[in-house]
One Martini backbone bead per residue (centre of mass of N, CA, C, O) as a GRO file, in nm:
protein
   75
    1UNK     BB    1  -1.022   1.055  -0.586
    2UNK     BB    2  -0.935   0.956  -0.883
    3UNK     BB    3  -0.810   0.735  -1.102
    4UNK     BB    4  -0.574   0.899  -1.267
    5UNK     BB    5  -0.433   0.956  -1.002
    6UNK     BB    6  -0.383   0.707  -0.850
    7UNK     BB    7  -0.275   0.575  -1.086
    8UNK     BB    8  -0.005   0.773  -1.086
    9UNK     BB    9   0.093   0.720  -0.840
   10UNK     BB   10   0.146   0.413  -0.834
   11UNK     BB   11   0.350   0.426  -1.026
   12UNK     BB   12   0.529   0.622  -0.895
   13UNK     BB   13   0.554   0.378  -0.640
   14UNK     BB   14   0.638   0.160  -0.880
   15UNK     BB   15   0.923   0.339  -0.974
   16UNK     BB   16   1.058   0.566  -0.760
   17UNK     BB   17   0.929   0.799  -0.765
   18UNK     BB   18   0.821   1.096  -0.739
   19UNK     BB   19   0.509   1.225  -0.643
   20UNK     BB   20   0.502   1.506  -0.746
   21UNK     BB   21   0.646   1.456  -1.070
   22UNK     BB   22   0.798   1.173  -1.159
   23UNK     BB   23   1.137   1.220  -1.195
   24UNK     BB   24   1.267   1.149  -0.928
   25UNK     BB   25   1.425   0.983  -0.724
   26UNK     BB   26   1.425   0.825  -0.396
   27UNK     BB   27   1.695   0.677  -0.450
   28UNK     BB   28   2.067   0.616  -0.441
   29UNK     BB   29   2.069   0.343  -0.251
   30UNK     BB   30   1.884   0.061  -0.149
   31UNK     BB   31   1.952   0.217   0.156
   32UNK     BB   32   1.946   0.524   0.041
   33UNK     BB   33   1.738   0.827   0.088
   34UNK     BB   34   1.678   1.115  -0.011
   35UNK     BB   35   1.581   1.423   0.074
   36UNK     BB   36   1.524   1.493  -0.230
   37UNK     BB   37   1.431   1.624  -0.496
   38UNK     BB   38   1.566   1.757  -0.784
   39UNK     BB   39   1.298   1.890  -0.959
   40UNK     BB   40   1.124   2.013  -0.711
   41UNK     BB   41   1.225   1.995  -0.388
   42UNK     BB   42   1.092   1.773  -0.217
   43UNK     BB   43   1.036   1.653   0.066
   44UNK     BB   44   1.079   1.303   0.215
   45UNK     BB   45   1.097   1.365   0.525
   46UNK     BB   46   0.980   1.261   0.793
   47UNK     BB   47   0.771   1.353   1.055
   48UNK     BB   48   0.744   1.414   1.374
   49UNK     BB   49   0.538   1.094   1.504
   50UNK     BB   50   0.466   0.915   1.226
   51UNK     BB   51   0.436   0.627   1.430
   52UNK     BB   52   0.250   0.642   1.642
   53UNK     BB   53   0.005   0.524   1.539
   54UNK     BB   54   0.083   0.236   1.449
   55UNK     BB   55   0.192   0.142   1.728
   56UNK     BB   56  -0.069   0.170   1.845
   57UNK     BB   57  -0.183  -0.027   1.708
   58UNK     BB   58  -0.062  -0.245   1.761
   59UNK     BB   59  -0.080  -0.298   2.033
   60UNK     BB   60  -0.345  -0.324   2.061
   61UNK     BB   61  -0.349  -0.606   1.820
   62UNK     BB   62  -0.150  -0.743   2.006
   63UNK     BB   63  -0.373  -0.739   2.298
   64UNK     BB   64  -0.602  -0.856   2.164
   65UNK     BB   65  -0.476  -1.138   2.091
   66UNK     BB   66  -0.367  -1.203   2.394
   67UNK     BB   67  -0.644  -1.221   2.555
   68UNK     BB   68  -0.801  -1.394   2.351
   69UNK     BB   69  -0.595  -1.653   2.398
   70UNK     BB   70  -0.684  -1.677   2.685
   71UNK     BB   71  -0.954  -1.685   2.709
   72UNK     BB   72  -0.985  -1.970   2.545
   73UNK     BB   73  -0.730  -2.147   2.688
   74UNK     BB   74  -0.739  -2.062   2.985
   75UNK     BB   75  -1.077  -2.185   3.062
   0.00000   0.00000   0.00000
């Protein structure tokens, strides 16, 4: 990826604008996510399973620190 294109990207998601065109709002109110951009189309919904690995690495890192900390306290 170049830097015009992060760049790019950067601004239009703290503009909170369409990742696809840049012009498209991507919030209707505060709390409610359009369903897709206005202008181009682009759907917004995250696809099935989306969080599973957030999910597990978060699992992992922190059964891993409390395992750690059982270690260190524990002996």
């Amino acid at each position: 990826m170049d830097t015009g294109k992060a760049k790019r990207h950067l601004s239009r998601g703290l503009r909170l604008r369409c990742p696809e065109c840049g012009l498209g709002r991507l919030y209707r109110s505060p709390f409610r996510m359009k369903a897709q951009c206005e202008y181009c189309d682009l759907v917004y919904e995250r696809e099935q399973g989306y969080f599973i690995g957030a999910i597990y690495l978060n699992v992992i890192g922190t059964e891993s620190l409390l395992l750690g900390t059982l270690l260190i306290y524990g002996l």
